[in-house]
C-alpha positions in Angstrom: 163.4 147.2 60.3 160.1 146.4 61.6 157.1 146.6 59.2 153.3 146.9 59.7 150.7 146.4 57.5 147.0 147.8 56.7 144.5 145.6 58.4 143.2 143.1 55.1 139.6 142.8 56.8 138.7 146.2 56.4 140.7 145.8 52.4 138.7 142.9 51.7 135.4 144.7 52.8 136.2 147.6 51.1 137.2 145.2 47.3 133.3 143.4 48.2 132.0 146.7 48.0 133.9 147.9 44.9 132.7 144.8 42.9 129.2 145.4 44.3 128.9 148.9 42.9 130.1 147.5 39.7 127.7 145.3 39.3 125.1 147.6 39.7 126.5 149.7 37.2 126.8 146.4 35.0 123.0 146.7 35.1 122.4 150.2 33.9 121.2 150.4 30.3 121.0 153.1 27.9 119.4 154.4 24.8 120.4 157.7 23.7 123.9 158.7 23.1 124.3 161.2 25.7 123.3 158.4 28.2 125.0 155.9 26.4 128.2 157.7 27.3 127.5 158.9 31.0 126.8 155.1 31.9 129.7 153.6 29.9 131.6 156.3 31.9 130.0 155.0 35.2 130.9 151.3 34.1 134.6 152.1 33.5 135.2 154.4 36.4 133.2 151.4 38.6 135.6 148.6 37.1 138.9 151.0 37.6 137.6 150.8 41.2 137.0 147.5 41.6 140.3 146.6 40.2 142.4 148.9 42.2 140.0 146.9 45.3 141.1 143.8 44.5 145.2 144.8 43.4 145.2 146.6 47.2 144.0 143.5 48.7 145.7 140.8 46.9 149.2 142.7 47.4 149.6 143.8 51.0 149.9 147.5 51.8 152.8 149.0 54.2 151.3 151.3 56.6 154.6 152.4 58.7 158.2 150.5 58.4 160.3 151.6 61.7 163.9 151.2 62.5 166.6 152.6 64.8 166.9 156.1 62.7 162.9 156.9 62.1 159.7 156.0 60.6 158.5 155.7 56.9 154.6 156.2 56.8 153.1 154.5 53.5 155.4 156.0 51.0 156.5 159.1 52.3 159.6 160.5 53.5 161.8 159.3 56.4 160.4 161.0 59.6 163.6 161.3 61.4 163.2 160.3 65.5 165.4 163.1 66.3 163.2 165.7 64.6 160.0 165.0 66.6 159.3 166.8 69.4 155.9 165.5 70.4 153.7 162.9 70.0 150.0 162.9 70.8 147.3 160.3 70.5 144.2 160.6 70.0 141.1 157.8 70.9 138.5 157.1 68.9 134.7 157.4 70.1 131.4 156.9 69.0 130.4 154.2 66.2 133.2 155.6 63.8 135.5 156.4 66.4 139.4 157.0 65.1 142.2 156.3 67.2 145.7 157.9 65.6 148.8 158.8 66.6 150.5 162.2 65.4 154.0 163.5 65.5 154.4 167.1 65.5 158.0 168.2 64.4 160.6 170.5 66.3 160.7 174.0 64.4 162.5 174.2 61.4 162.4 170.8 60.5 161.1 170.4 57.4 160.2 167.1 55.0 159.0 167.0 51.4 155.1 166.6 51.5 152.9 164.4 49.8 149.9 166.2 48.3 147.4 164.1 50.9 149.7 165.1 53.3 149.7 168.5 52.3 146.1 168.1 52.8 146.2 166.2 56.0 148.3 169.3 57.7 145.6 171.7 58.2 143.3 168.9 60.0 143.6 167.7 63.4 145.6 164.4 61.6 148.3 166.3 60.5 150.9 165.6 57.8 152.6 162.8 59.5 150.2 160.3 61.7 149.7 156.7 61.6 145.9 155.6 61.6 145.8 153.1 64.5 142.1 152.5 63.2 143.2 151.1 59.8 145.5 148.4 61.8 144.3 144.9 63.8 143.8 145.6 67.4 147.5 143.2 68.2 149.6 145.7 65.1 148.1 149.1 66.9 149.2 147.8 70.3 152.9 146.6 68.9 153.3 149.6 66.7 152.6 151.9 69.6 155.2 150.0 71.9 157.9 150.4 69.0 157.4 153.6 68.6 157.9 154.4 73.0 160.7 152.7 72.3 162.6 154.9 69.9 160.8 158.4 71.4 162.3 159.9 74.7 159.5 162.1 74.9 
């Protein structure tokens, strides 16, 4: 089973950023109640960030694990090879430009959905793509090659 991982540059930025915010929330002071409340409410909701930052970079996160009978994307179901009928990729442009891949599945195949992937279905990501943007440059190239190797398509 082959295993890729979320690219821990674009983590690490986003946990700097998370610790940021929380220091400026450190700095907010209060002196009614009703503030006292809405900025203690800030501060906690800044620090649960932060935290979660820091607990996704420190332990690395599983973007797709492949093997001979599918794909797992994050945490989701199997995606079976022989249910996918089609795969499309789509390139990134612009300054924010995102590359993904996304498998559409042969009719009648259906796979227990995530509520983000839920979400996800009725954009042009779909419920099951892999972000090829959120990977290093060397993992988007490999993960791509795995894939062509397991899809006749």
């Amino acid at each position: 089973m082959k295993e890729f991982y979320y690219n821990r540059k674009k983590l690490r930025n986003w946990a700097i950023a998370s610790l940021f915010i929380l220091l400026i929330a450190l700095g907010f002071v209060a002196t009614t109640l009703p503030e006292i409340a809405l900025i203690t409410a800030i501060k906690l909701v800044a620090l649960a960030s932060a935290l979660v930052a820091f607990y996704v970079y420190m332990k690395p996160q599983k973007l797709a694990q492949i093997d001979n009978e599918g794909i797992i994307i994050d945490h989701n179901a199997k995606l079976k090879w022989k249910d996918i009928e089609a795969l499309e990729k789509f390139e990134g442009r612009g300054l924010c430009g995102r590359s993904f891949i996304r498998f559409k599945l042969k009719s009648g195949k259906k796979y227990p959905l995530t509520f983000t992937q839920k979400l996800a279905s009725g954009s042009k990501y779909g419920a099951f793509s892999i972000p090829l943007y959120a990977m290093t440059k060397d993992d988007a190239a490999a993960i791509e090659k795995e894939i062509k190797k397991h899809l006749k398509i």
